[in-house]
C-alpha positions as CSV (number, residue, x, y, z in Angstrom):
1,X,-24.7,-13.9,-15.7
2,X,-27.0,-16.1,-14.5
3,X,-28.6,-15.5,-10.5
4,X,-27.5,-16.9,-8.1
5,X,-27.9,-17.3,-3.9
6,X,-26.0,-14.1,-2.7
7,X,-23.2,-14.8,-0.1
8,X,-20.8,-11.9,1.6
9,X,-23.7,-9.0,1.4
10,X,-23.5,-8.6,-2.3
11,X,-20.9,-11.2,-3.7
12,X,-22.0,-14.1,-5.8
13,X,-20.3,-17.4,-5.6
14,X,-20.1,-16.7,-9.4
15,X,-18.5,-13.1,-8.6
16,X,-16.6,-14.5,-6.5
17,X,-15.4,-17.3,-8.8
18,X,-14.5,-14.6,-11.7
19,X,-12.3,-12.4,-9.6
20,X,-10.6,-15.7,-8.9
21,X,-10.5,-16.5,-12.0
22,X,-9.2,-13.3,-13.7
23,X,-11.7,-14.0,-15.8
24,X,-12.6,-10.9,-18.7
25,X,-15.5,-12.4,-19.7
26,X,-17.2,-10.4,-16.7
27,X,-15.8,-7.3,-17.1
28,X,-18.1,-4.2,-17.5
29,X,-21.0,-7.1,-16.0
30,X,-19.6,-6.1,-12.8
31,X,-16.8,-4.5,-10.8
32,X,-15.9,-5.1,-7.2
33,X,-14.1,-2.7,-4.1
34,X,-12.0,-4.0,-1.8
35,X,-13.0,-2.1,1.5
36,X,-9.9,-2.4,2.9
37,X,-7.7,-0.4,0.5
38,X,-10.5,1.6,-0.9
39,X,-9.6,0.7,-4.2
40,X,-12.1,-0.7,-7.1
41,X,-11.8,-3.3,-10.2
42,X,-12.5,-5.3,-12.8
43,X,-13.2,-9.0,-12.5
44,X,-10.0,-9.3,-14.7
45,X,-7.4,-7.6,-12.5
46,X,-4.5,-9.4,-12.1
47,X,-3.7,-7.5,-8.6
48,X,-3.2,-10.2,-5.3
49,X,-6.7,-11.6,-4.7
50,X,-8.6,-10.1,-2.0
51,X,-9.8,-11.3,1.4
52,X,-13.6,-12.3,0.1
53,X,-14.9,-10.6,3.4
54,X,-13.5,-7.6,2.2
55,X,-14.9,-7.5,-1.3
56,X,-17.9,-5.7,-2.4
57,X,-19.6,-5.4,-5.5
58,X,-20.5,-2.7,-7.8
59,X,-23.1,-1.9,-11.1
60,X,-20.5,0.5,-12.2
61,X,-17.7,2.5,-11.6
62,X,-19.8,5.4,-11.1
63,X,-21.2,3.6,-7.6
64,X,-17.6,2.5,-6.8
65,X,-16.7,6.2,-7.3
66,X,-19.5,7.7,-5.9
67,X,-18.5,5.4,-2.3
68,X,-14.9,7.3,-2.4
69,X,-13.2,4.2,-3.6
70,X,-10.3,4.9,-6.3
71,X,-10.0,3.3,-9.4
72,X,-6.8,0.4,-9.3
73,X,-3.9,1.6,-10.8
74,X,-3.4,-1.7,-12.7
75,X,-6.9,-2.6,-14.6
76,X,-7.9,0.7,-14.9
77,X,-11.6,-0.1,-14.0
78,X,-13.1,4.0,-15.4
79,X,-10.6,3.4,-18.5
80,X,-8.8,6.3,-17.5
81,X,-5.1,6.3,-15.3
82,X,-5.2,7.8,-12.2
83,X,-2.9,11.1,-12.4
84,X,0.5,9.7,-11.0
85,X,0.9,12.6,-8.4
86,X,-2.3,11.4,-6.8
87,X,-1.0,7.9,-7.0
88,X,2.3,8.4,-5.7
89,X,0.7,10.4,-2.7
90,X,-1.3,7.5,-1.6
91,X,1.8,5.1,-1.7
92,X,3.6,8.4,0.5
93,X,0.7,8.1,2.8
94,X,0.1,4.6,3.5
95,X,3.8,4.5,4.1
96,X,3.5,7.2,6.4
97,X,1.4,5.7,8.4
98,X,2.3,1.8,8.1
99,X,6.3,2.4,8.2
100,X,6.6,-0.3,11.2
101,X,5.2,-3.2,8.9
102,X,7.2,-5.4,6.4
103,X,7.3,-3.3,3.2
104,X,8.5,-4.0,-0.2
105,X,8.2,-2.6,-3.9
106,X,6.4,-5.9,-4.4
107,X,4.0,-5.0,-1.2
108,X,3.6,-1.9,-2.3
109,X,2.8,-2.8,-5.5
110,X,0.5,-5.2,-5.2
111,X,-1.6,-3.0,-2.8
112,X,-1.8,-0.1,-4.7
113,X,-3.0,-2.1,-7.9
114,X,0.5,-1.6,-10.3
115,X,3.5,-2.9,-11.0
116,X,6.7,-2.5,-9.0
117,X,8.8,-1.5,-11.8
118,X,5.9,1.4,-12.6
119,X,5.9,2.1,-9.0
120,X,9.8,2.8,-8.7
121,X,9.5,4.9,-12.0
122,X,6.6,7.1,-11.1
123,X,7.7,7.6,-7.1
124,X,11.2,8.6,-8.2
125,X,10.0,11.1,-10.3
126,X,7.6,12.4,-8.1
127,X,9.0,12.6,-5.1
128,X,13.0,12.5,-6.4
129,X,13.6,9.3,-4.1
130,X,13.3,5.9,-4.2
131,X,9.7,4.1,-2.6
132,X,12.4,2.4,-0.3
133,X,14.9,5.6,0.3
134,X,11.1,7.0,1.3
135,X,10.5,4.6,3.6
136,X,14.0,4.3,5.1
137,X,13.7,8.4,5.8
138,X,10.4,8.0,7.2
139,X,11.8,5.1,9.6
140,X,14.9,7.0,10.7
141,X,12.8,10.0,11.0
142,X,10.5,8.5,13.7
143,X,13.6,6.8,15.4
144,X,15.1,10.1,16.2
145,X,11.9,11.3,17.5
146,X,11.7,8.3,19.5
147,X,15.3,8.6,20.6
148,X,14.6,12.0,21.7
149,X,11.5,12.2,23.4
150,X,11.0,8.0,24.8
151,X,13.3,5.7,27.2
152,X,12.6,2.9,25.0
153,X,15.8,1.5,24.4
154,X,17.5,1.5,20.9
155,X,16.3,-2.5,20.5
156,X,12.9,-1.6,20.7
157,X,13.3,2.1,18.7
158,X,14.3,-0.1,15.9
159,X,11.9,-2.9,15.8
160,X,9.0,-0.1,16.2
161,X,10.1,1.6,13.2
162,X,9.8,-1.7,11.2
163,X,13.5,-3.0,11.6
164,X,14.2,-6.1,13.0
165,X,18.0,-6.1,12.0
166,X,20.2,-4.0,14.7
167,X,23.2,-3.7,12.7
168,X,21.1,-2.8,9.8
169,X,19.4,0.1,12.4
170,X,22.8,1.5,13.2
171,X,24.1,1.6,10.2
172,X,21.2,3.0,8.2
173,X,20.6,5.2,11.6
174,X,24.5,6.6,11.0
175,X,24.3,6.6,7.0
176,X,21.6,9.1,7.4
177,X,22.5,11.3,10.6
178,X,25.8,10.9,10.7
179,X,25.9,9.5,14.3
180,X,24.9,6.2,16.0
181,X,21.4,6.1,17.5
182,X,23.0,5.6,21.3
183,X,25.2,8.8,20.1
184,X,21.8,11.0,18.5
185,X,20.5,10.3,22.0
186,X,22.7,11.4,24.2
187,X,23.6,14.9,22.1
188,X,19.4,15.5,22.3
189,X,18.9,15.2,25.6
């Protein structure tokens, strides 16, 4: 790999270029973190691009590993799988803590460096439900907390738990309490 000017901190416009480019002819030359997720791969990886701000470069995946990023999930950067309880706990905690954004299997997915279809597998039989039953429990979870202990009304419970769609909230909210948020409410306090 020839040298070149270095732009970002340590990314190379010819780094740069082969994470764009998928391209395996780099792999083992270099591997790169995205700070953002924590997470570490090859030049190859065919996960979302990242933000180039957000990239940084590594020798090896010993450095990678050594600055508490995780290998991906998808390229396997150490040539060994992540253990899929570990996996699944990350997905569980990002969700945990990110339940009010947009999320999909797809989202989910793509952050966590594998495929959806993996993802629902592995999740399921880790945690016995669904990435999205997860995340619907989590939401309605935090909406009875917020119906119990906030005015805010039941507009503005819903879109802070990540849904946008009021009859969607009330039925989901019923479906998995058995009552109607405005009905939770007034039984709790």
């Amino acid at each position: 790999m020839k040298e070149e000017a270095m732009t970002d901190g340590n990314l190379s416009m010819e780094q740069w270029q082969a994470i764009m480019d998928n391209d395996t002819s780099y792999d083992k030359k270099f591997y790169y973190g995205v700070q953002t997720r924590g997470i570490f791969c090859r030049p190859s990886c065919k996960s979302r691009p990242p933000k180039k701000e957000n990239v940084k470069i590594f020798e090896n995946p010993q450095q990678a590993l050594d600055e508490d990023y995780r290998p991906c999930k998808r390229c396997k950067p150490t040539d060994k799988q992540l253990p899929a309880e570990e996996w699944v706990d990350q997905v569980a905690t990002y969700i945990d803590t990110n339940f009010a954004e947009h999320l999909t299997l797809q989202i989910l997915a793509d952050l966590f460096h594998g495929s959806p279809f993996h993802l629902q597998r592995t999740f399921k039989q880790i945690k016995s439900i669904s990435p999205t039953e997860y995340i619907q429990e989590i939401r309605i979870s935090k909406a009875m907390e917020y119906l119990t202990a906030s005015g805010f009304s039941v507009m503005d419970i819903a879109l802070a738990v990540g849904i946008s769609n009021m009859a969607y909230f009330g039925t989901l909210f019923k479906q998995k309490t058995g009552y109607t948020p405005t009905a939770y409410r007034q039984l709790n306090n």
